[in-house]
C-alpha positions in Angstrom: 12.9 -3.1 -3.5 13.4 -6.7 -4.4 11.2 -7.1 -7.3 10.1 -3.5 -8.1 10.7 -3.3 -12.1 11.9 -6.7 -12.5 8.7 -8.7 -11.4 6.3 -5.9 -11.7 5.7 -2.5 -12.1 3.2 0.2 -10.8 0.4 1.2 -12.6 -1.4 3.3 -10.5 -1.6 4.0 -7.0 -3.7 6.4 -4.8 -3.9 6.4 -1.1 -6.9 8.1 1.5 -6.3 8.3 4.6 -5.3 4.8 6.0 -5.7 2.9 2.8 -3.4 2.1 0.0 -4.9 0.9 -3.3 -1.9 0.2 -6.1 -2.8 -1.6 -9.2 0.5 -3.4 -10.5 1.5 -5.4 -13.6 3.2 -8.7 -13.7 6.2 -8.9 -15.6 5.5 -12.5 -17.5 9.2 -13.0 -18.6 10.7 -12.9 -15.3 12.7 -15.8 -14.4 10.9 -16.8 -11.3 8.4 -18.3 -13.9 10.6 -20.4 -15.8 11.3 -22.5 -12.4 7.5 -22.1 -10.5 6.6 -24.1 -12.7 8.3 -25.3 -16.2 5.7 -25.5 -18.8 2.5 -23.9 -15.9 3.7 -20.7 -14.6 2.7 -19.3 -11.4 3.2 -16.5 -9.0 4.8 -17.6 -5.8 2.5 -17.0 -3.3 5.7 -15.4 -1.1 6.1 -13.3 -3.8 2.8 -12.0 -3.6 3.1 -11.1 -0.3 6.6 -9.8 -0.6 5.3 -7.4 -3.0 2.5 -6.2 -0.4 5.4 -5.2 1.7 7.7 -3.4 -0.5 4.3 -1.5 -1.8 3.9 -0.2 1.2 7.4 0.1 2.7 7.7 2.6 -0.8 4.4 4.2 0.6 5.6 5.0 4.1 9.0 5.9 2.2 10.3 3.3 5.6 12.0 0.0 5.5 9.4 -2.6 6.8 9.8 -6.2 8.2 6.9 -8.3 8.2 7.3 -9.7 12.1 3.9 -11.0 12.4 1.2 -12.9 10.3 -1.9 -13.7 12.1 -3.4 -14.9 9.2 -2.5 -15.2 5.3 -4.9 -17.3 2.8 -3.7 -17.6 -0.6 -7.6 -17.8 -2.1 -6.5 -18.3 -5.9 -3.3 -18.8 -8.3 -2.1 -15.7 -10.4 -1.1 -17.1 -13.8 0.8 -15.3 -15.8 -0.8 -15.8 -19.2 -4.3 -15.4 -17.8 -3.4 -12.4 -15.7 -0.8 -9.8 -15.4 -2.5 -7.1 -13.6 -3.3 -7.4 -9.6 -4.8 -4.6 -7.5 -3.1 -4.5 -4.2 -6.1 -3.3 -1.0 -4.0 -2.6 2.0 -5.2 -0.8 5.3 -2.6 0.3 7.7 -2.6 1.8 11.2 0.0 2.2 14.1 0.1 -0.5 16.3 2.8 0.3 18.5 5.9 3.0 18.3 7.2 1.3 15.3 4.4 -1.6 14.7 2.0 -1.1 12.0 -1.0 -3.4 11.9 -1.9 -4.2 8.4 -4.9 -5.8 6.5 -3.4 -7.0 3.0 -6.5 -8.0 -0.1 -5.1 -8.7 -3.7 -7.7 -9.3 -6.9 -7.0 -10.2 -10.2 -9.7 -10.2 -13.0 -11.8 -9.5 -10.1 -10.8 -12.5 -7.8 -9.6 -12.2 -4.7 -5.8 -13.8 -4.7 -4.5 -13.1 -1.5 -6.0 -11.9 2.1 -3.6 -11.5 5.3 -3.3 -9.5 8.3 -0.2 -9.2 10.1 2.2 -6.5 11.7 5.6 -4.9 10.3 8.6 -3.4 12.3 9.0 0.2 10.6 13.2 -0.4 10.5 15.8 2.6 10.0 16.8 2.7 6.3 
């Protein structure tokens, strides 16, 4: 995991059936901050979505490649100071033999961050 207990850490996490739901919490010293942006921190939008992955990859206990993104909207900036704690929504199905289709929502303080729908290559570890 990339930024698993460095830029955030798990607070909670329950999963039914084909639905993950996984509140994390932003780790506000991280250094990414410092540089995106001096003096107005925010969280990388790639970072957001990187984190989507490796919450599931953890999930399916698989290592997982985003190969497709049909869609991604970035609907609202996480800021550090005003928010450290972002609830992850992601529904999963198999696509293919080693495709899964997934349907990505983040909130924080009950606004919607992040939407995206794409595929991931289920890779050997």
């Amino acid at each position: 995991m990339l930024f698993e207990g460095k830029l955030y850490v798990i607070e909670s996490s329950e999963c039914s059936g084909e639905i993950l739901r996984v509140s994390i919490r932003i780790m506000r010293d991280h250094p990414v901050f410092e540089g995106h942006f001096p003096g107005n921190p925010v969280l990388p939008g790639v970072c957001t979505l990187q984190i989507g992955g490796e919450l599931l990859s953890k999930f399916m206990e698989q290592k997982l490649r985003l190969v497709k993104s049909e869609n991604i909207k970035f609907m609202s900036l996480v800021i550090p100071a005003e928010n450290t704690i972002l609830i992850y929504e992601i529904s999963f199905s198999k696509k293919e033999e080693n495709i899964l289709s997934v349907k990505c929502t983040v909130t924080g303080n009950e606004v919607e961050v992040l939407k995206m729908k794409g595929s991931y290559l289920c890779q050997m570890r």
